[in-house]
C-alpha positions as CSV (number, residue, x, y, z in Angstrom):
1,X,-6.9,39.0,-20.6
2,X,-3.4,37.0,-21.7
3,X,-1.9,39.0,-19.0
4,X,-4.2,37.9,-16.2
5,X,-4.1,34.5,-17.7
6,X,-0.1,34.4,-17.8
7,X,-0.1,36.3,-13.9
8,X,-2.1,33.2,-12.5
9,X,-0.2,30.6,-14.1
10,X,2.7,32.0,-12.9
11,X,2.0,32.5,-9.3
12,X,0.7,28.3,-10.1
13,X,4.1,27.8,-10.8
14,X,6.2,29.6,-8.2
15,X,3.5,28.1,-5.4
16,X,4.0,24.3,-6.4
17,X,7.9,25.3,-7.1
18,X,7.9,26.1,-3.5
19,X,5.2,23.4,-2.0
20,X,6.6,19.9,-3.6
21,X,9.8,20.4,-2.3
22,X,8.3,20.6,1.1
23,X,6.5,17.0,0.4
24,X,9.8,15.4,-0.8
25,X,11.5,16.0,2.2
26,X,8.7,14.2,4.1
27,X,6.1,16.3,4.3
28,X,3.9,16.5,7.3
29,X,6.7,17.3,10.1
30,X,7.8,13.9,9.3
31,X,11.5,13.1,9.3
32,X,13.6,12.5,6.1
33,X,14.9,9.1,7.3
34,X,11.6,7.8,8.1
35,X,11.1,3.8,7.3
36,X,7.5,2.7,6.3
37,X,8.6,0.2,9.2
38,X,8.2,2.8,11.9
39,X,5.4,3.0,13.9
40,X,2.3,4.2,12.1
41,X,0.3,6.8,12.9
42,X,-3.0,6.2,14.6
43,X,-5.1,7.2,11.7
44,X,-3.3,4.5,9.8
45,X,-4.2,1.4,12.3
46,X,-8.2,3.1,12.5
47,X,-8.1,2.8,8.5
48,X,-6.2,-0.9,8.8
49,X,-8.7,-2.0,11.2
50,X,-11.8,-0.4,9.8
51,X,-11.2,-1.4,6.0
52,X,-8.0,-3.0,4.9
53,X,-8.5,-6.0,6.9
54,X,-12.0,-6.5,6.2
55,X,-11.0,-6.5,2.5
56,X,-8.6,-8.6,3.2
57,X,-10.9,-11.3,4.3
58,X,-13.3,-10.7,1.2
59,X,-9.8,-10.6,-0.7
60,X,-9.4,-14.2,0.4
61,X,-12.9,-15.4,-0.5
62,X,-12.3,-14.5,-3.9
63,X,-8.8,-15.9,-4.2
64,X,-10.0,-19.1,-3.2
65,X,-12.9,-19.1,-5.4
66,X,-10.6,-18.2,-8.0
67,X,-8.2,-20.3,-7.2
68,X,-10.5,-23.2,-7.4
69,X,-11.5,-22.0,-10.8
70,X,-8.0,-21.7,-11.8
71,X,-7.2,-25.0,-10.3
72,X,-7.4,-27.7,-13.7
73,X,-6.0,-25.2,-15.7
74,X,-2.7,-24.6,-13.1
75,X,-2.5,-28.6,-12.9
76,X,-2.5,-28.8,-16.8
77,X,0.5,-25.6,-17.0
78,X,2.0,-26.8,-13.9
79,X,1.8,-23.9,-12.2
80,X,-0.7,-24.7,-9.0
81,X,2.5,-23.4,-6.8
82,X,1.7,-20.1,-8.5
83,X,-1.7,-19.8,-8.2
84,X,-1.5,-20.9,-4.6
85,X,0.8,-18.0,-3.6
86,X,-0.9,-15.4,-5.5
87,X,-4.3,-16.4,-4.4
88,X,-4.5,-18.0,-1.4
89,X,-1.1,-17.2,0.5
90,X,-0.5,-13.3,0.2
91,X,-4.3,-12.4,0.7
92,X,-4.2,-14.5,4.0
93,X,-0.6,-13.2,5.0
94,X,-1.8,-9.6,4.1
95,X,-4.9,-10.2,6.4
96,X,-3.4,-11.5,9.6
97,X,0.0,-11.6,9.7
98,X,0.7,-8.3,8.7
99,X,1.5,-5.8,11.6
100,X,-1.5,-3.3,12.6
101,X,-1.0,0.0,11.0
102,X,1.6,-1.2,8.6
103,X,0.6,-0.5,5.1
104,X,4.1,-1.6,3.2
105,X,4.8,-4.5,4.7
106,X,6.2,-6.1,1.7
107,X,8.9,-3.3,1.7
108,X,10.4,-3.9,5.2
109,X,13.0,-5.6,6.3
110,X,11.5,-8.4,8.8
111,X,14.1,-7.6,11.6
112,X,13.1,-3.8,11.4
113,X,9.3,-5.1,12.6
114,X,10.2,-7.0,16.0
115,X,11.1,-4.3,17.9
């Protein structure tokens, strides 16, 4: 029974030992020096379309709601510019004036996306 046990979690070991690596390099046929500024694959503009930018919108409801909310208490600290970036300006600049497709668009370089 140990045997069996210690023969499975074994074969566990040299299988992931020999599948991670493969993902590191970029998994997928994907090249190494791939940027997440690169032209998405299609399945990643269906999924941007179909529900990241619909969440997005809702995303900006609720940040102005909450921002509203927040609103007396921001004025009191001071801090309304805060508020007002977190909620209001990255949900809408998220929504629509991130490129199609693009998931990380925080982490690219703005040159890399006019192309």
């Amino acid at each position: 029974m140990k045997t069996n046990l210690l023969r499975i979690v074994l074969a566990v070991l040299v299988l992931l030992g020999t599948v991670i690596p493969g993902y590191a390099q970029g998994g997928y046929g994907a090249p190494v020096d791939s940027s997440p500024c690169d032209t998405p694959p299609g399945e990643w503009i269906i999924v941007d379309i179909l529900f990241l930018r619909p969440a997005g919108i809702a995303a900006m409801g609720v940040g102005l709601v909450g921002a509203l909310v927040a609103l007396p208490f921001a004025a009191l600290s001071g801090s309304t510019d805060r508020v007002k970036q977190r909620l209001i300006v990255e949900p809408f600049e998220y929504t629509f004036k991130r490129p199609v497709g693009n998931l990380n668009y925080e982490s690219c370089n703005p040159e890399d996306l006019v192309r």
